[in-house]
C-alpha positions as CSV (number, residue, x, y, z in Angstrom):
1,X,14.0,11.1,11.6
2,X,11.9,7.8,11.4
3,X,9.0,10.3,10.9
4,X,10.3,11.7,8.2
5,X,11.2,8.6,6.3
6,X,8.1,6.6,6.8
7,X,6.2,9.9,5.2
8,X,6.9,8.2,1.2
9,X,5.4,4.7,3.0
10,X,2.1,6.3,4.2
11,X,1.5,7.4,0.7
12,X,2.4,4.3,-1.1
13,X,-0.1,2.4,1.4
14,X,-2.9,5.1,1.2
15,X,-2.3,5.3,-2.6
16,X,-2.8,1.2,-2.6
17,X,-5.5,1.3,-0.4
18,X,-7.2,3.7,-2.6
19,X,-6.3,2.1,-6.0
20,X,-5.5,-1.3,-6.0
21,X,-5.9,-1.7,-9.3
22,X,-3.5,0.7,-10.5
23,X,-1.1,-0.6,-7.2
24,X,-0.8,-4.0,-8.4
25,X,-0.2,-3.0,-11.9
26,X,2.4,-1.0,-11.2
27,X,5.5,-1.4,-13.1
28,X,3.9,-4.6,-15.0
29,X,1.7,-3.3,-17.5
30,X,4.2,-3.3,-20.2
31,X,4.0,-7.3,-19.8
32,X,0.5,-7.3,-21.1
33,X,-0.5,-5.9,-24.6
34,X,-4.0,-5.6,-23.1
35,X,-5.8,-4.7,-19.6
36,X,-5.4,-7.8,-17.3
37,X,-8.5,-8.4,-15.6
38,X,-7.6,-8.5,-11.9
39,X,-9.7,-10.8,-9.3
40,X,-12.2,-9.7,-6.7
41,X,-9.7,-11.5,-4.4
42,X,-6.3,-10.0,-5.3
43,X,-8.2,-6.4,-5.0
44,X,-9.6,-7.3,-1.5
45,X,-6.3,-8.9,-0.6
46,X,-4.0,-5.2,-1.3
47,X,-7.0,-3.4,0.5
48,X,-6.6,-5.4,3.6
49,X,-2.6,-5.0,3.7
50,X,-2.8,-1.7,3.1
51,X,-4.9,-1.4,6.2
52,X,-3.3,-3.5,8.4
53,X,0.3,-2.0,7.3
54,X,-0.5,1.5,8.2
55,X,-2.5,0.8,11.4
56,X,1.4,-1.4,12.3
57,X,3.4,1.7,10.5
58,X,1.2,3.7,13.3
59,X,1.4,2.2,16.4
60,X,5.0,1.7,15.3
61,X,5.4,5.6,15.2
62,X,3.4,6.2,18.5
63,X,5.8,3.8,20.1
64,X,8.6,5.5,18.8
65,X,7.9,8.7,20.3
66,X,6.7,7.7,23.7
67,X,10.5,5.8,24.0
């Protein structure tokens, strides 16, 4: 069951991983009449918790299934 509902989760962090840009945008662009220019740090920042939240999500998973 936890399998099934941490499914939507893996794609929101692969999808962040992948475009962090668009991630940290999302659901705020209608506060900015034009394209915000994000820092090199805010970018790095959503890379690195997008990797370090799926490597927890999946030791969390492997834990699951071994208890």
């Amino acid at each position: 069951m936890f399998i099934i509902l941490s499914l939507p989760l893996y794609a929101v962090l692969v999808w962040s991983y992948f475009e962090p840009e668009e991630s940290l945008l999302w659901g705020k662009r209608w506060m900015y009449k034009e394209e915000p220019e994000l820092t090199e740090g805010a970018i790095r920042y959503t890379k690195i918790a997008s990797l370090i939240s799926i490597i927890v999500l999946t030791l969390i998973l492997i834990l699951a299934l071994i208890v």
